[in-house]
N, C-alpha and C positions, 0 to 999 in steps of 0.2 A: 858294659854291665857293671854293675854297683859290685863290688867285692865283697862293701861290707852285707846288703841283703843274701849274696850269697853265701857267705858263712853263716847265716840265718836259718837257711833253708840244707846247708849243709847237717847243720846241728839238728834238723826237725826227722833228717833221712836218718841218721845214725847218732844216738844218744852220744855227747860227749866227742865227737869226729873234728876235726878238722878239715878248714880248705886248705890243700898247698897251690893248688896254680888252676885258673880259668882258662878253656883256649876254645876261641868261637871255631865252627865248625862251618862249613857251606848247609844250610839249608833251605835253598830258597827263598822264594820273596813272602812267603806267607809267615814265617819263621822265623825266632832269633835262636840257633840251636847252640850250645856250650856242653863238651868236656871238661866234667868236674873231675881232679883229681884232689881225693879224701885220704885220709887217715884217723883211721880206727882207734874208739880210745885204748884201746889196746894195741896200740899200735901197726894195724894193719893197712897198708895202701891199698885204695882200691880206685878205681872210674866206674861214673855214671855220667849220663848224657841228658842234662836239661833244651828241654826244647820249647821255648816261650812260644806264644802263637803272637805275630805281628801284627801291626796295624791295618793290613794290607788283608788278614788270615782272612779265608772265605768256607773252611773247612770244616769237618766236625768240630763241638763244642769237646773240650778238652776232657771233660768226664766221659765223654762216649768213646772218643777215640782211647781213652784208658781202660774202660772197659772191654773193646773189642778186644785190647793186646790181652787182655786176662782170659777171654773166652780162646785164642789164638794157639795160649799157652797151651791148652789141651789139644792142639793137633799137633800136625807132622812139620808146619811148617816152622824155617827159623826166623822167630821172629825176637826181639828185645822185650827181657822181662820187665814190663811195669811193675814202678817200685813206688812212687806218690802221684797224688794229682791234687793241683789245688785251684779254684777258680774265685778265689775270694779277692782279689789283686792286693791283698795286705800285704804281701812279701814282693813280687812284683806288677808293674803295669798294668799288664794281663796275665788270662791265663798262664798256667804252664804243669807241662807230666815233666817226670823224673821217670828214666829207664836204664835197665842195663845196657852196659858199653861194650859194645863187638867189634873185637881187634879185624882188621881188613880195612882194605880201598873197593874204589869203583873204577880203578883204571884197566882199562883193555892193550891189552900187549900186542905190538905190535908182531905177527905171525900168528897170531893166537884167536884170529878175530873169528874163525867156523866155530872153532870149539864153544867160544865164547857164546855166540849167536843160539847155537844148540841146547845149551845149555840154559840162558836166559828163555829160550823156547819153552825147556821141557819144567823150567820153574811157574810161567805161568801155567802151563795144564794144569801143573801142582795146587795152584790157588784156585783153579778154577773146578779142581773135584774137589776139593775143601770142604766135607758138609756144612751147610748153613747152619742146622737145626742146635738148639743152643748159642746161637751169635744174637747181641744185641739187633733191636732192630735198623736197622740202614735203609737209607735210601732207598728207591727203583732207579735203574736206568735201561732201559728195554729199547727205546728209538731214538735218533737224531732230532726227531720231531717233536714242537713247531721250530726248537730254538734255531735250527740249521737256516732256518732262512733270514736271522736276524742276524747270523753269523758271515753268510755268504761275504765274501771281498766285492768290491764293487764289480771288478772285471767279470764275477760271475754270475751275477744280477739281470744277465738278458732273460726274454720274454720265454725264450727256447729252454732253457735251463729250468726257469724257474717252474712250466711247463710240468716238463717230466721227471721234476721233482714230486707237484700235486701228485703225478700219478704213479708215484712208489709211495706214498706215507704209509698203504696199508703192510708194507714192510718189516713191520716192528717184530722184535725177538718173542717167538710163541713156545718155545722149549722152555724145561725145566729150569728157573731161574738159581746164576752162579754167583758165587762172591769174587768182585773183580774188586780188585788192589783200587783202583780208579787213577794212579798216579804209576801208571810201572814205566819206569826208561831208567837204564843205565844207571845213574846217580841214586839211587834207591836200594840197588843193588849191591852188599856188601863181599866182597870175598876175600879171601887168605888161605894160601896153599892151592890154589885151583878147587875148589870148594865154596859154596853160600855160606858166607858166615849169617847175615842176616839180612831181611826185608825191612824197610825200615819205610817212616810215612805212610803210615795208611787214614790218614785226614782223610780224604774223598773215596773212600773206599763203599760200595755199593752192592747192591743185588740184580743182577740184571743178563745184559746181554755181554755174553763174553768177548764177542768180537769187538767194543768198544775198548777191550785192554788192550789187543791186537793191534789195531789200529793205531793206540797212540803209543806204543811199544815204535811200530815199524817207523812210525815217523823222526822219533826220537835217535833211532838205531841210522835214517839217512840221515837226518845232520853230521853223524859222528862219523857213520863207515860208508855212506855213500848211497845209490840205488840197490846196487846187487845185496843189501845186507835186508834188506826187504822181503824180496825172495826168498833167499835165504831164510830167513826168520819162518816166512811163511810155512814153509814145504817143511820145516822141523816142527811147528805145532800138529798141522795137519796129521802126523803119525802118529797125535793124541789124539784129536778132535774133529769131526769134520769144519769144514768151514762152507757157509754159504753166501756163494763170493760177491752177489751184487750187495748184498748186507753190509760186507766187511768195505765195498765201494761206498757206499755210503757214510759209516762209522769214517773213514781214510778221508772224505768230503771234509764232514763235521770235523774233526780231529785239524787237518792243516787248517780251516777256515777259521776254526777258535785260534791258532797260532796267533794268524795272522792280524786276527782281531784286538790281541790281549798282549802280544810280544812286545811294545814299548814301553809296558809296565814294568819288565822282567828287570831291568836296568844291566843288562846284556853291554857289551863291550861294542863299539859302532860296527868293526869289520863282523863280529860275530853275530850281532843282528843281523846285518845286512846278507850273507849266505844262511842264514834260518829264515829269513824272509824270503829268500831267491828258492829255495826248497821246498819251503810253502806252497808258493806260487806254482813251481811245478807237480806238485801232489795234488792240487788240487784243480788244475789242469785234467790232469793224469784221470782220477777218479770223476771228472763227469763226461769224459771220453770214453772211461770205459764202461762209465753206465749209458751211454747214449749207444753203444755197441750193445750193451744185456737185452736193452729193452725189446 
């Protein structure tokens, strides 16, 4: 990243501030995210977290996703204060928001991984009773369909499948539509002290069917902590929300099948590909077995 555009855009956040140090951040592949650390012309150190959108970004346009975080700001949930957004690419490439910086990690301790689970549970319920009314407008996303069949891995392309696929599309979410994160796994997830410090990423964030957060929660949660973290997961949202479970098999379809469609973009490490692919495969296994069982 250019240091000197950053002291640019440092100057435009805080009259008269300085930059003392840039340090990139992990954010994905849609994303160039940076840790600004400022000084105040009055002498004050502070951090802010610039998050460019990449050339790869397929997600909200940067004024929306800044506007969501301001409409956000009036609920319960913790999320990072929007502080600029600019989309003019004067200062950089592309887009990019400016946000408050929340001290935590996303790592899960080992011993710690129920609590953990439980608690990433009972955070999405939290997004998912989030009133809408006053949120910019977002997306729908209510069914798998049609895109799930353009998604499907070859292995599940038989005639059988694709079958009693046709005959669930009338499936789609008919309940009161929720604001789902559109991105919740692990890494999004900020904490410190055993506490949400904050939610962070809500680029693909949408109005829709809740079980589609579910689903790509659980799948994210077996890469990391295995099958049993699924369950797991499960049976602690469910004490918020019902779940209606050929749905959620279907979302669990869609969910590993885009994996495995999109994973070589991610530019993943080979062994770690290669068990997120093997995990796919069996998820997606898994969920049209056990909709061949619903039916």
């Amino acid at each position: 990243m250019d240091e000197a555009a950053l002291s640019v855009i440092a100057k435009k956040l805080y009259a008269g501030s300085k930059l003392e140090h840039s340090v990139p951040l992990t954010g994905g592949v849609s994303a160039n995210v940076y840790r600004l650390d400022l000084k105040t012309s009055d002498g004050i150190l502070t951090s802010v977290v610039l998050r460019e959108h990449g050339s790869s970004h397929s997600g909200h346009p940067a004024d929306l996703e800044f506007e969501l975080l301001q409409a956000l700001q009036r609920t319960a949930l913790p999320v990072p204060q929007p502080l600029h957004v600019d989309s003019s690419r004067r200062d950089l490439p592309n887009p990019y928001l400016i946000m408050s910086f929340a001290e935590g990690g996303s790592e899960i301790f080992e011993g710690n991984e129920d609590q953990y689970i439980t608690a990433m549970a009972d955070l999405l319920a939290d997004i998912h009773d989030t009133p809408i009314s006053g949120l910019p407008e977002l997306p729908e996303r209510c069914t798998p369909f049609p895109e799930l069949y353009d998604l499907l891995p070859e292995q599940a392309q038989a005639h059988e499948t694709v079958s009693l696929l046709k005959n669930l599309e009338d499936a789609a979410f008919r309940g009161p539509r929720k604001l789902l994160h559109g991105d919740f796994w692990p890494e999004n997830v900020l904490w410190e002290n055993d506490r949400v410090a904050a939610i962070v990423d809500w680029e693909d964030a949408a109005i829709g069917d809740p079980l589609s957060d579910v689903a790509c929660c659980q799948l994210e949660l077996r890469y990391k902590l295995g099958p049993r973290s699924v369950s797991e997961f499960l049976r602690a949202y469910k004490k918020r929300h019902p779940v209606e479970i050929q749905r959620l098999y279907l979302w669990q379809l869609y969910v590993a099948s885009a994996a495995q469609a999109f994973m070589a973009t991610w530019g993943l490490p080979v062994s770690r590909e290669a068990h997120m692919r093997d995990v796919a495969i069996a998820a997606t296994q898994e969920a049209i077995a056990a909709l061949i069982i619903q039916r």
